[in-house]
N, CA, C and O atoms as a GROMACS GRO file, in nm:
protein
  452
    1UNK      N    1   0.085  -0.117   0.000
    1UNK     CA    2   0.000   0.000   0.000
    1UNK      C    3   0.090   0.124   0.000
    1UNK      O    4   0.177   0.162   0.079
    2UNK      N    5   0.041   0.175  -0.115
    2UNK     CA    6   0.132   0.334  -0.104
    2UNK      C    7   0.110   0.434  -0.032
    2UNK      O    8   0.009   0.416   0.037
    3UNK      N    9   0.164   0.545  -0.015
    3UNK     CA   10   0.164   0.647   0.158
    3UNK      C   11   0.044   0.713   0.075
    3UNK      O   12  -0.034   0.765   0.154
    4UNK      N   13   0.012   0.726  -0.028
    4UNK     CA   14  -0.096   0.808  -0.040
    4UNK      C   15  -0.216   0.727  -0.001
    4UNK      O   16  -0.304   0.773   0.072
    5UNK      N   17  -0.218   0.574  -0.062
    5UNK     CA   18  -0.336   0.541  -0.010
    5UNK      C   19  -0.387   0.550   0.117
    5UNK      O   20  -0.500   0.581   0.156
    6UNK      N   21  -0.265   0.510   0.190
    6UNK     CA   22  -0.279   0.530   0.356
    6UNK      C   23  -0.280   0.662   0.392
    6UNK      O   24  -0.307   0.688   0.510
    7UNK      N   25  -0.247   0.787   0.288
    7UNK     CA   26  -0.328   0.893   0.402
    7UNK      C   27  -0.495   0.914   0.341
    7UNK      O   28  -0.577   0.974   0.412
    8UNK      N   29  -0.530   0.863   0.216
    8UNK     CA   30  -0.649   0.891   0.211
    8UNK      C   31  -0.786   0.822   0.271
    8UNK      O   32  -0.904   0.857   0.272
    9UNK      N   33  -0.682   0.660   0.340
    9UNK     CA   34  -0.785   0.580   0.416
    9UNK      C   35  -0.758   0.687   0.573
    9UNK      O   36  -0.837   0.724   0.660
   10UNK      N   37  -0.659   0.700   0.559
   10UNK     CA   38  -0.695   0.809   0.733
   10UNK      C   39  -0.821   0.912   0.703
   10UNK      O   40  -0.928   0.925   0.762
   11UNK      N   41  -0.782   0.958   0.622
   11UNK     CA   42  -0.905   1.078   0.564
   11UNK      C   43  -1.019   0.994   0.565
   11UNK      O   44  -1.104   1.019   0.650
   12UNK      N   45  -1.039   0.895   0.484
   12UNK     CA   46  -1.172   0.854   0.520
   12UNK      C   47  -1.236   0.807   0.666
   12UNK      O   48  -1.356   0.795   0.690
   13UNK      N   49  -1.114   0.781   0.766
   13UNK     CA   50  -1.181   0.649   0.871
   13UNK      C   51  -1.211   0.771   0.990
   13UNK      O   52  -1.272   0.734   1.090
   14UNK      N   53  -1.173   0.905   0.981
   14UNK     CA   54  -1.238   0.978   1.086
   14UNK      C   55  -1.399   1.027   1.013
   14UNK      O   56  -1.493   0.958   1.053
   15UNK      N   57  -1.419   1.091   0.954
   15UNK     CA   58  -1.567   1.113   0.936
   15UNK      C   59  -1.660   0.950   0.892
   15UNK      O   60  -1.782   0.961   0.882
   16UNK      N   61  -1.607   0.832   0.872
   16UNK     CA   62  -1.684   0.765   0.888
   16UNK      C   63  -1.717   0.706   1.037
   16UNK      O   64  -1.835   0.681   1.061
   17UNK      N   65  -1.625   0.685   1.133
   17UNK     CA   66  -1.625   0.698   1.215
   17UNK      C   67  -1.719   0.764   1.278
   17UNK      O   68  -1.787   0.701   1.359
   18UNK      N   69  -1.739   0.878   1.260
   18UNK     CA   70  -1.814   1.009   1.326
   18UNK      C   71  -1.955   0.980   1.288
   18UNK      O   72  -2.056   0.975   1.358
   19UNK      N   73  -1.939   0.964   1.166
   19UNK     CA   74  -2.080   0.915   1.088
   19UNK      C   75  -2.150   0.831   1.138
   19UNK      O   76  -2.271   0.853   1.146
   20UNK      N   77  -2.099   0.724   1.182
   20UNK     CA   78  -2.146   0.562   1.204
   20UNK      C   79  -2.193   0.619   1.376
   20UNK      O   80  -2.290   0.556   1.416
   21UNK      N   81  -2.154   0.696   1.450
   21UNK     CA   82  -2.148   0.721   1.579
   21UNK      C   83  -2.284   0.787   1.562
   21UNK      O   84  -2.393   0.739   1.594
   22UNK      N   85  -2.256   0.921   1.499
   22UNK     CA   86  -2.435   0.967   1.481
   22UNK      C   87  -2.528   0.950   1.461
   22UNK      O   88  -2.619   0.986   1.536
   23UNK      N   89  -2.554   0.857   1.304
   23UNK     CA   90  -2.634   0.734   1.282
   23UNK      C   91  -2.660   0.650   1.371
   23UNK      O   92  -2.783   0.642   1.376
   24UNK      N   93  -2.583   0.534   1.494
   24UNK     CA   94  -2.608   0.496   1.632
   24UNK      C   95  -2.665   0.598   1.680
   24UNK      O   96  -2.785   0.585   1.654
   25UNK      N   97  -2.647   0.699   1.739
   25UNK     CA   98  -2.701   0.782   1.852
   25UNK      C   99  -2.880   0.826   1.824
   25UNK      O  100  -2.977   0.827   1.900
   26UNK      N  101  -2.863   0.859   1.671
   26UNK     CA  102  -3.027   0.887   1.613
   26UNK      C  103  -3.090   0.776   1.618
   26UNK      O  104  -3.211   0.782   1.642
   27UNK      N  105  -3.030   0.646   1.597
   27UNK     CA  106  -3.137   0.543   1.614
   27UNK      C  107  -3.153   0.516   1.736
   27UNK      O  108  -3.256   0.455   1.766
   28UNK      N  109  -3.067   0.550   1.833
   28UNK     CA  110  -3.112   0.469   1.973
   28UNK      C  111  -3.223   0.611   2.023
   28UNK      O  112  -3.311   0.604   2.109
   29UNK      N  113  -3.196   0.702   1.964
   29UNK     CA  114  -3.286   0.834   2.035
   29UNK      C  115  -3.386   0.783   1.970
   29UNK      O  116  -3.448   0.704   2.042
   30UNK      N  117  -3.434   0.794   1.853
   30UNK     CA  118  -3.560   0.750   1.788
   30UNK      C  119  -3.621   0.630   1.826
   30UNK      O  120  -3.730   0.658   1.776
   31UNK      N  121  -3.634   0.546   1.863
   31UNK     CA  122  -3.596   0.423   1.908
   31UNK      C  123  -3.656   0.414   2.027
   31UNK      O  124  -3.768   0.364   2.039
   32UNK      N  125  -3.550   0.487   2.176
   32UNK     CA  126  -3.651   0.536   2.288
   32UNK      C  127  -3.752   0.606   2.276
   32UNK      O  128  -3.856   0.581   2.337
   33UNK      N  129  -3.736   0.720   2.182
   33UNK     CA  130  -3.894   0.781   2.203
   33UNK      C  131  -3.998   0.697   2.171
   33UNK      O  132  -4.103   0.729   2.226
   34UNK      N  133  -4.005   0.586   2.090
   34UNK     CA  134  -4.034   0.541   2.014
   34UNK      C  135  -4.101   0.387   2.150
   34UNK      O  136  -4.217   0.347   2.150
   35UNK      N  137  -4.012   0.343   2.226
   35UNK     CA  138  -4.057   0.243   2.268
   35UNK      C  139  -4.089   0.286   2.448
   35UNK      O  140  -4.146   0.206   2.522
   36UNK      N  141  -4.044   0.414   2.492
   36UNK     CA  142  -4.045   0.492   2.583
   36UNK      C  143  -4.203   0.448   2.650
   36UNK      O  144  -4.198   0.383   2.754
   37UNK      N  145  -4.305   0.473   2.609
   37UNK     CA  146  -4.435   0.386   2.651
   37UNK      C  147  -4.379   0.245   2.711
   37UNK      O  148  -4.349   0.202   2.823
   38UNK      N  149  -4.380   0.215   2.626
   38UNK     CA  150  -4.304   0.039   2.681
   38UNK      C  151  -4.250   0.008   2.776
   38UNK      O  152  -4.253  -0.104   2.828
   39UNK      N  153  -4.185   0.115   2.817
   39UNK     CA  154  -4.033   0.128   2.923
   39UNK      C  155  -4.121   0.122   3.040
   39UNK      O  156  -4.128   0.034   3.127
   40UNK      N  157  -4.187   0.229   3.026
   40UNK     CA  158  -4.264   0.319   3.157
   40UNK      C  159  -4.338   0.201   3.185
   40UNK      O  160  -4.295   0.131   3.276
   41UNK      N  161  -4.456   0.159   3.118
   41UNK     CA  162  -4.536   0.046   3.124
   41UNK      C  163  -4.527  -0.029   3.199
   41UNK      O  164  -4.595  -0.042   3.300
   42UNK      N  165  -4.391  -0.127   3.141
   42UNK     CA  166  -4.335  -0.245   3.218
   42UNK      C  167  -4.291  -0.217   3.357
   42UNK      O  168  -4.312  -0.297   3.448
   43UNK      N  169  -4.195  -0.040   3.384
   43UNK     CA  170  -4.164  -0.031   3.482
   43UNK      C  171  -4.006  -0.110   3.472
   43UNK      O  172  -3.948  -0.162   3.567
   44UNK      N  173  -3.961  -0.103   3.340
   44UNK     CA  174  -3.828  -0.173   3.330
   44UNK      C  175  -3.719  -0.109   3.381
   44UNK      O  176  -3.711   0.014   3.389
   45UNK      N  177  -3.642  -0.179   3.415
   45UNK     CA  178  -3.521  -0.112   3.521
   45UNK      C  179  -3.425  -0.051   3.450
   45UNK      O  180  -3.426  -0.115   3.344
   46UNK      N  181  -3.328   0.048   3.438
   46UNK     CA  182  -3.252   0.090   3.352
   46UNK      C  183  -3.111   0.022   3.311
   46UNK      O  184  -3.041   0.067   3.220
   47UNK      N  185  -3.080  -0.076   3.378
   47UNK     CA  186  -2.985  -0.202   3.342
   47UNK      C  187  -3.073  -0.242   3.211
   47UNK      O  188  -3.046  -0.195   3.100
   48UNK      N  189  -3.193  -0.347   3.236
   48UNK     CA  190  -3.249  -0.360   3.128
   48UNK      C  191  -3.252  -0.281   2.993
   48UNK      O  192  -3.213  -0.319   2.883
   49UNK      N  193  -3.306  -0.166   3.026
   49UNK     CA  194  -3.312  -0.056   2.895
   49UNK      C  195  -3.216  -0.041   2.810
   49UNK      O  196  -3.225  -0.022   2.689
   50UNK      N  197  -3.089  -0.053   2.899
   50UNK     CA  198  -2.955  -0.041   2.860
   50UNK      C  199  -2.890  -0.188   2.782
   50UNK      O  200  -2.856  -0.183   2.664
   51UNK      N  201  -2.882  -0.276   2.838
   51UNK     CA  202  -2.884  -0.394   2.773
   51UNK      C  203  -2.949  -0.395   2.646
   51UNK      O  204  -2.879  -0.444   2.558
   52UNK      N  205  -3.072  -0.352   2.607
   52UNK     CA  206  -3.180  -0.378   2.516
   52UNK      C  207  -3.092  -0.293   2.406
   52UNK      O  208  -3.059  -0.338   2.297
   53UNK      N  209  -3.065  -0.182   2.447
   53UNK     CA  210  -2.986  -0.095   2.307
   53UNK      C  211  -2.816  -0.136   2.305
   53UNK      O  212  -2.755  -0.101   2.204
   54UNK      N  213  -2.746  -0.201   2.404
   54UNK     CA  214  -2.643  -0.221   2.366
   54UNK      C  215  -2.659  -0.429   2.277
   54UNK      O  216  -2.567  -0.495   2.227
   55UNK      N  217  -2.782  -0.462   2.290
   55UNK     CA  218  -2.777  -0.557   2.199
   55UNK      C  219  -2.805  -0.526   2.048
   55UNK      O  220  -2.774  -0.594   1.950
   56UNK      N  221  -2.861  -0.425   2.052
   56UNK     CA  222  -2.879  -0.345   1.905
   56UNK      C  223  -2.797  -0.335   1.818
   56UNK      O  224  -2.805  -0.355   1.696
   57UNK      N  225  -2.657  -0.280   1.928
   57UNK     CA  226  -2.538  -0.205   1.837
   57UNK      C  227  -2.482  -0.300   1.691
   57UNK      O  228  -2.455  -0.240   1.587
   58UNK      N  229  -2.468  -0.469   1.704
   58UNK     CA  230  -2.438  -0.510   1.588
   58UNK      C  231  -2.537  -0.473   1.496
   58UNK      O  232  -2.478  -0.413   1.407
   59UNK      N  233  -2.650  -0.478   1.474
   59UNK     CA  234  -2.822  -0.485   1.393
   59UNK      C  235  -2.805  -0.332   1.337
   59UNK      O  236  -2.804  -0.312   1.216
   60UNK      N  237  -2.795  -0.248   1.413
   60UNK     CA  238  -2.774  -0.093   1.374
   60UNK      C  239  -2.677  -0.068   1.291
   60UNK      O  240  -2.682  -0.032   1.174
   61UNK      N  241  -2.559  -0.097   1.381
   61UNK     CA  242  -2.445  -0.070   1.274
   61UNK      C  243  -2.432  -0.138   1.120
   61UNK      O  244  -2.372  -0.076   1.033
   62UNK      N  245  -2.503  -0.291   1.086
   62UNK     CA  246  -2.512  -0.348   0.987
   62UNK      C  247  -2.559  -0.251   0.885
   62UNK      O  248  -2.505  -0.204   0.785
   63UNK      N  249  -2.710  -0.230   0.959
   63UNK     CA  250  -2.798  -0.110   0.869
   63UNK      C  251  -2.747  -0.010   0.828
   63UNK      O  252  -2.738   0.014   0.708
   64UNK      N  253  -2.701   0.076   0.930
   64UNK     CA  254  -2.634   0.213   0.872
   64UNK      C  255  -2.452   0.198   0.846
   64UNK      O  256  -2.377   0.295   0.859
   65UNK      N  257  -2.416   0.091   0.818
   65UNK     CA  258  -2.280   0.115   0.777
   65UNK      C  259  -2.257   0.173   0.625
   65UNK      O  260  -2.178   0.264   0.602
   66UNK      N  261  -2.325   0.119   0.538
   66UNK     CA  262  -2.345   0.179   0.424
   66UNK      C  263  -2.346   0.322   0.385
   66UNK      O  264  -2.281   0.388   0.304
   67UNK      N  265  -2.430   0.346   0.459
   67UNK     CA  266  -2.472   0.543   0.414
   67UNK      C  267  -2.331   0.586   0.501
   67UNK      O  268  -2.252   0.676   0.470
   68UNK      N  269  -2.326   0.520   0.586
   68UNK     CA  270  -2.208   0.640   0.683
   68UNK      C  271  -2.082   0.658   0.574
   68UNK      O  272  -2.022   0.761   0.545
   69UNK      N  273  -2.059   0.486   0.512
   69UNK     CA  274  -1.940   0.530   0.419
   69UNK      C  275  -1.960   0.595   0.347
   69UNK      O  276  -1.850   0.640   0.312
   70UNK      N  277  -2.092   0.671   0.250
   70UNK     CA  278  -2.074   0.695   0.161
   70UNK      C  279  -2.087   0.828   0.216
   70UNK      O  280  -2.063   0.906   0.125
   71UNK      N  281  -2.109   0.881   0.308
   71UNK     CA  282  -2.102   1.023   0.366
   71UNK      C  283  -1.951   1.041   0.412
   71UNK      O  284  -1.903   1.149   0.379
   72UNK      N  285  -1.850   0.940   0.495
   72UNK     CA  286  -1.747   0.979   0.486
   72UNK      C  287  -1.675   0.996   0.361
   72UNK      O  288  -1.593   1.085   0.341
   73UNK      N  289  -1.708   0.905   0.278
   73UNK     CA  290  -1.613   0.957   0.173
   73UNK      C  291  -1.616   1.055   0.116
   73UNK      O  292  -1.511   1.086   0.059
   74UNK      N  293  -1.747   1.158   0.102
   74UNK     CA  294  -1.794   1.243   0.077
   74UNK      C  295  -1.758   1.358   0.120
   74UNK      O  296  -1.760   1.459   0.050
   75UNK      N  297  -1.721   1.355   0.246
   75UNK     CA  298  -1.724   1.426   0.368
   75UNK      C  299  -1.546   1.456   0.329
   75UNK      O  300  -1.506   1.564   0.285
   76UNK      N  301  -1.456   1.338   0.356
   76UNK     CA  302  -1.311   1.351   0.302
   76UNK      C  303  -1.326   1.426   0.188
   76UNK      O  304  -1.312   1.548   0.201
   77UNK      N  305  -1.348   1.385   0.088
   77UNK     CA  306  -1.343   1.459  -0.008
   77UNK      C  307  -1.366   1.587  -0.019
   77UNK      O  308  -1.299   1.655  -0.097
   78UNK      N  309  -1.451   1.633   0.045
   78UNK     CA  310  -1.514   1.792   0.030
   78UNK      C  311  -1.361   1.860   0.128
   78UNK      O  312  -1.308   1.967   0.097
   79UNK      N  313  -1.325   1.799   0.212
   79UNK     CA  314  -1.201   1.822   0.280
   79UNK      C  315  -1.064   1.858   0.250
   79UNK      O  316  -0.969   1.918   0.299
   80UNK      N  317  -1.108   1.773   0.110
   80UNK     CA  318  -0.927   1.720   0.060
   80UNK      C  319  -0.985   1.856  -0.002
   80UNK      O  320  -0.943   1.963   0.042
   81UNK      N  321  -1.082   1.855  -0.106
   81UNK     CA  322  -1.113   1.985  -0.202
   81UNK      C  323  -1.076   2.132  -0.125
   81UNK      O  324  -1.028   2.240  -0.159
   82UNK      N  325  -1.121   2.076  -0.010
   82UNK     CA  326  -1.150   2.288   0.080
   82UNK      C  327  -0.973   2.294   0.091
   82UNK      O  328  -0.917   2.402   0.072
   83UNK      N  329  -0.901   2.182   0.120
   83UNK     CA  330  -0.766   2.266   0.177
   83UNK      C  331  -0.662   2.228   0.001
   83UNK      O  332  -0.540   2.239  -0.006
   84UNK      N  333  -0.760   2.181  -0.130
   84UNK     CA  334  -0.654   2.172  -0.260
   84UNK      C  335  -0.569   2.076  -0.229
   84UNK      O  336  -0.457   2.078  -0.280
   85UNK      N  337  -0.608   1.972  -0.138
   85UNK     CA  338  -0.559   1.889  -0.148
   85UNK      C  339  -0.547   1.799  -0.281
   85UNK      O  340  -0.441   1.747  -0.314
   86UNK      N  341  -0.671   1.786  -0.356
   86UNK     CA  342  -0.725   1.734  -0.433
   86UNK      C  343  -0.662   1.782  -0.598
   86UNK      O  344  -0.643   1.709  -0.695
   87UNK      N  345  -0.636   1.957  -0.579
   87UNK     CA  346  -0.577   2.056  -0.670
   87UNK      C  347  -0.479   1.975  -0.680
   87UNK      O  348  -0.485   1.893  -0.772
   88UNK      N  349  -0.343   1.973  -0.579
   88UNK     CA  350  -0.230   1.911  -0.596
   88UNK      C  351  -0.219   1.776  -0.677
   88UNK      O  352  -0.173   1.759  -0.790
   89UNK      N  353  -0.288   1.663  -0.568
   89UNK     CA  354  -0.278   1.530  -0.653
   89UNK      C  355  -0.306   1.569  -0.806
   89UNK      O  356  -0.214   1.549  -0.885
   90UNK      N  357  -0.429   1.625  -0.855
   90UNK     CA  358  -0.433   1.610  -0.988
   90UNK      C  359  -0.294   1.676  -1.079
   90UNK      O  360  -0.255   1.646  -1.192
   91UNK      N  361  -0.244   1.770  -0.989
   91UNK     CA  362  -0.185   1.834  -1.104
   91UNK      C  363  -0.032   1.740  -1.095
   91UNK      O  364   0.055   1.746  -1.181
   92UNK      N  365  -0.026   1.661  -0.983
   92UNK     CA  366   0.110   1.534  -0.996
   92UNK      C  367   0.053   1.462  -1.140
   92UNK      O  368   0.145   1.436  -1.218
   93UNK      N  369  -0.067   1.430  -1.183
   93UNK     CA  370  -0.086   1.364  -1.266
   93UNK      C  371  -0.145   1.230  -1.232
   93UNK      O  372  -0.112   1.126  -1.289
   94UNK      N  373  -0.230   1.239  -1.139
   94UNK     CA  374  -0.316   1.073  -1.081
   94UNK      C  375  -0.446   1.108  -1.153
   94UNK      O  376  -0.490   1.222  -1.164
   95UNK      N  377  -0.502   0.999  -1.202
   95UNK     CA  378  -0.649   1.021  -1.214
   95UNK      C  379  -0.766   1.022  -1.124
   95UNK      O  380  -0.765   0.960  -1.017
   96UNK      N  381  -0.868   1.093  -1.165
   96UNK     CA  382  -1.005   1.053  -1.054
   96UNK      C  383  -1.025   0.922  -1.055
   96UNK      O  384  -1.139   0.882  -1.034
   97UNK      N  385  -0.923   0.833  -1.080
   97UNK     CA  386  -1.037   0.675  -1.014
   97UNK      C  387  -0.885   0.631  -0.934
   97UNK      O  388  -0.882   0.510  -0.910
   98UNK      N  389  -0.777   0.699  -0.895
   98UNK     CA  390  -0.663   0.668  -0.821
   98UNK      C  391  -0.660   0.707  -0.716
   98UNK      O  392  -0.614   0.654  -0.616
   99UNK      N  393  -0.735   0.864  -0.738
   99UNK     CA  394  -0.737   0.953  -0.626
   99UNK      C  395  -0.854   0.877  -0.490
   99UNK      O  396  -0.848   0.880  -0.368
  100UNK      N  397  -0.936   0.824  -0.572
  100UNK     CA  398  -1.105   0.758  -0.500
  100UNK      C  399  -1.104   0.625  -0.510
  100UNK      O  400  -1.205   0.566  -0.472
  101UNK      N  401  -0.980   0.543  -0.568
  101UNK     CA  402  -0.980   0.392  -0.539
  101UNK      C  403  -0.981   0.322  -0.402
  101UNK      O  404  -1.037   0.215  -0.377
  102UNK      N  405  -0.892   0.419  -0.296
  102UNK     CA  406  -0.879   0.399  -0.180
  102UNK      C  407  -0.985   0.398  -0.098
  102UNK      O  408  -1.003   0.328   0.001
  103UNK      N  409  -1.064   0.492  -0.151
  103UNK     CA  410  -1.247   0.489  -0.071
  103UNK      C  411  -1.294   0.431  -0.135
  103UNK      O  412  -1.400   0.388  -0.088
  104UNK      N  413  -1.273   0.398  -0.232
  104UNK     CA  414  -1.421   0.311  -0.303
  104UNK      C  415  -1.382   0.147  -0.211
  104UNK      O  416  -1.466   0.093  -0.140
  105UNK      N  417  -1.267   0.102  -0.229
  105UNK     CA  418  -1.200  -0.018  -0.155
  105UNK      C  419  -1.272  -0.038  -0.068
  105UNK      O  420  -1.365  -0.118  -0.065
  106UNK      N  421  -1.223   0.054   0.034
  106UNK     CA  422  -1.277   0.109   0.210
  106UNK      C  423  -1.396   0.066   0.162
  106UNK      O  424  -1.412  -0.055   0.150
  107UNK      N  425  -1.479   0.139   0.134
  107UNK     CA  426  -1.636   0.137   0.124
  107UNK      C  427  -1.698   0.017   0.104
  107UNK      O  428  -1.781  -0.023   0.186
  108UNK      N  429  -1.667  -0.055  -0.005
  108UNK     CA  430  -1.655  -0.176  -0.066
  108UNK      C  431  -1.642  -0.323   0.083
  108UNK      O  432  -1.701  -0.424   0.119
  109UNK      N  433  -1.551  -0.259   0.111
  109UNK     CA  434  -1.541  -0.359   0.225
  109UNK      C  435  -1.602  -0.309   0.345
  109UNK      O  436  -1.629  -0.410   0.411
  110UNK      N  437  -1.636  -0.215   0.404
  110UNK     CA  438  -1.713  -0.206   0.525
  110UNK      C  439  -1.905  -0.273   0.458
  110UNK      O  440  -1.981  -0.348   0.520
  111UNK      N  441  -1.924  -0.215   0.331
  111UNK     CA  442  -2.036  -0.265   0.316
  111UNK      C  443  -2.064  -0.376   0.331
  111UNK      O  444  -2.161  -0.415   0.396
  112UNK      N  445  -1.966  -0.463   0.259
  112UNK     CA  446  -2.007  -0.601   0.209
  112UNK      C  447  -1.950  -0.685   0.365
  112UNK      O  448  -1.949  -0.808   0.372
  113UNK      N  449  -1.919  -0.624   0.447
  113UNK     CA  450  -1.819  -0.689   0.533
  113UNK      C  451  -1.916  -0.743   0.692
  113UNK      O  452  -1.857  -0.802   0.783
   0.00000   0.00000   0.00000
C-alpha cells in the first residue's frame, strides 16, 4: 500500500467513524422515544433498557454502515477539495479513479463486510 493510499484511508476512517457514531445515537434516540411507553409500562429497570440498546449495536451498525461510508467519503473529499488537497494530486498527474480507489476499496469492504 502506497503512503498516499494510507493517508487517504486516514481521511476517510475519521468522518466515517463520526458518521457511524451519529447514525447509532439517532437510532437509539428515535428508538426510545419510540418504545419509551413500553419502558414506563413495564416499569423496566434501567440495566435492562440499557442492555436492550447495547444488543442493538451489531443490527444498527449493519444497517447504517453503508450510508455512513458513503457520507465519509464524501465528507473527506469535500475536505481534501476545501484545503486543494485534491488541486495538488491532480496536477502530480493521478487520475479521478486513483485519487477515489482507496475509498471506493474502504467502502466496498465495510459494506459487504
Amino acid at each position: 500500500m502506497k503512503i498516499l493510499d494510507r493517508y487517504l484511508a486516514r481521511q476517510f476512517l475519521w468522518p466515517f467513524c463520526f458518521s457511524l457514531l451519529c447514525f447509532l445515537f439517532l437510532y437509539w434516540l428515535i428508538d426510545l422515544f419510540t418504545h419509551l411507553d413500553d419502558f414506563l409500562k413495564n416499569q423496566a429497570p434501567f440495566w435492562i433498557v440499557a442492555q436492550y440498546y447495547l444488543a442493538t449495536i451489531p443490527i444498527v451498525l449493519v444497517q447504517t454502515s453503508p450510508l455512513a461510508s458513503v457520507t465519509g467519503a464524501i465528507s473527506s473529499l469535500s475536505r481534501l477539495n476545501r484545503t486543494h488537497e485534491l488541486m495538488a494530486m491532480r496536477s502530480c498527474g493521478l487520475s479521478w479513479y486513483r485519487i477515489c480507489s482507496p475509498l471506493l476499496v474502504m467502502g466496498l469492504v465495510i459494506t459487504f463486510s
